[in-house]
C-alpha positions in Angstrom: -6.3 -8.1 -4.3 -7.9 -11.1 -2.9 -6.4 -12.0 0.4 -6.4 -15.8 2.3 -6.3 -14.1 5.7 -9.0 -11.8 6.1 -11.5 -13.3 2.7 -14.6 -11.5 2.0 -14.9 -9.4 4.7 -14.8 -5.5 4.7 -13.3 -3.2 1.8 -10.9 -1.8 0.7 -12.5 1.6 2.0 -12.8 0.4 5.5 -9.4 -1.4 5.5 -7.6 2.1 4.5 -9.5 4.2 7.3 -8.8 1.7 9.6 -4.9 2.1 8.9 -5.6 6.1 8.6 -6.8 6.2 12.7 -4.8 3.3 14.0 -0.9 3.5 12.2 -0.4 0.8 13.7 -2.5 -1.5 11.9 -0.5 -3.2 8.9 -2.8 -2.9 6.9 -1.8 -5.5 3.9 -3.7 -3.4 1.0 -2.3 0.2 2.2 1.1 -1.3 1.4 0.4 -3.1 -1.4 -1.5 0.1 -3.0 1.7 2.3 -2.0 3.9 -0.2 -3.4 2.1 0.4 -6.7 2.5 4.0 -6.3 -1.7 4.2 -5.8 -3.8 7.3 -5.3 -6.8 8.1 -3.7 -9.7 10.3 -4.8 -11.4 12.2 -2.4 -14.5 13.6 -1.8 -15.4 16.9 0.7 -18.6 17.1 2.2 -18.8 20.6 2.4 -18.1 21.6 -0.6 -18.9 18.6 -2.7 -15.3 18.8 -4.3 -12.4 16.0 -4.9 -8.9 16.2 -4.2 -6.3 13.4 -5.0 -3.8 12.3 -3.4 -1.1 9.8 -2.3 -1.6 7.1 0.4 1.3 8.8 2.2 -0.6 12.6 2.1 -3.9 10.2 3.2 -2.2 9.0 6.3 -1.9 12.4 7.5 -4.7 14.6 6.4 -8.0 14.8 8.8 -10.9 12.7 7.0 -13.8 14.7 8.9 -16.3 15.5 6.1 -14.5 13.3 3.2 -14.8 9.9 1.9 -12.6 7.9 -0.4 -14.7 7.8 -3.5 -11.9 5.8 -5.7 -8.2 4.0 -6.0 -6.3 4.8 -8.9 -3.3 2.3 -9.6 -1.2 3.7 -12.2 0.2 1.9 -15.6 3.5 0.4 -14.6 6.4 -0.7 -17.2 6.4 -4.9 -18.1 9.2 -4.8 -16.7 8.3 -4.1 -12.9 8.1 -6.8 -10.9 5.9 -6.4 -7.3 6.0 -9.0 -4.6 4.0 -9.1 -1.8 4.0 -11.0 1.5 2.6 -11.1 5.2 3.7 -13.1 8.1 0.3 -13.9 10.4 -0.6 -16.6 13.0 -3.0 -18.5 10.6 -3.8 -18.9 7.3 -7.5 -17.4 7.6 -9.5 -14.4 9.5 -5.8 -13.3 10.7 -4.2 -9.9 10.5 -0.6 -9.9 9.4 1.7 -9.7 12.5 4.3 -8.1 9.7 3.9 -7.6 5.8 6.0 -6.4 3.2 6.2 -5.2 -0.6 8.8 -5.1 -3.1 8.9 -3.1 -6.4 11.3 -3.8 -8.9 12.1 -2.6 -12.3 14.3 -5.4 -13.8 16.0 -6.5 -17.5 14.0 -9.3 -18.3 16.4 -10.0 -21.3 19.5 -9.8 -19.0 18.6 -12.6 -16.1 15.8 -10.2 -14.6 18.8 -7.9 -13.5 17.6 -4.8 -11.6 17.8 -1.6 -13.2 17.1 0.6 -11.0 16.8 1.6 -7.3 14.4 -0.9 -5.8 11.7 0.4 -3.7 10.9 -1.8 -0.2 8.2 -1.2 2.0 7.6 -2.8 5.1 4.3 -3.0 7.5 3.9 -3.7 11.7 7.0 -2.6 12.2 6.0 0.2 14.2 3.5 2.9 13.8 6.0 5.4 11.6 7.9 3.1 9.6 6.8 2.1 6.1 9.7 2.5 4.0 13.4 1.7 3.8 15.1 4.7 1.8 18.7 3.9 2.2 19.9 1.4 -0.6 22.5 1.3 -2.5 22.4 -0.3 -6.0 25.4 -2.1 -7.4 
């Protein structure tokens, strides 16, 4: 997940909190995690117990007392194709004015035809839009 804008700096960790207390923030590895259908592991303080969950459940839980202690990315098909990109005023140290991620599950036998309902997700946007839900497939 290596990314020109912002190399070397910060974690994956940090990068996700940040997107958990500002929505705003388009946050390039939140979307490309949820485009892969990633989920978190977390640990509770309290209680020293772990929950998982998804990065959508993460935006809107209360972190007081956890930490993310790991990513899971699950086995996809061969056959799913994700795309990522991110529109940003420079090449380097630059947050992504908007991003976007595209999941595909295509024929690869049959011209890479889609198969089925694509899934697009889109960052900066505004603060509660992630997702475009309303596609038809022909």
């Amino acid at each position: 997940m290596y990314n020109l804008h912002i190399p070397q700096v910060g974690s994956i960790g940090g990068n996700l909190m940040l997107k958990h207390q500002h929505p705003e923030f388009p946050s390039d590895i939140f979307l490309t995690l949820l485009g892969t259908g990633a989920s978190l592991t977390l640990g509770t303080a309290a209680d020293a117990s772990t929950s998982e969950v998804t990065l959508e459940q993460f935006l809107s839980i209360s972190m007081a007392g956890r930490v993310i202690l790991s990513v899971t990315l699950p086995q996809l098909s061969l056959n799913t194709q994700i795309h990522s990109y991110k529109i940003g005023p420079r090449a380097v140290n630059a947050h992504a004015y908007v991003n976007a991620v595209f999941r595909f599950e295509v024929n690869t036998t049959a011209d890479f035809q889609i198969t089925s309902k694509p899934f697009i997700l889109y960052g900066g946007i505004n603060p509660n839009f992630v997702s475009v839900t309303l596609l038809v497939l022909r």
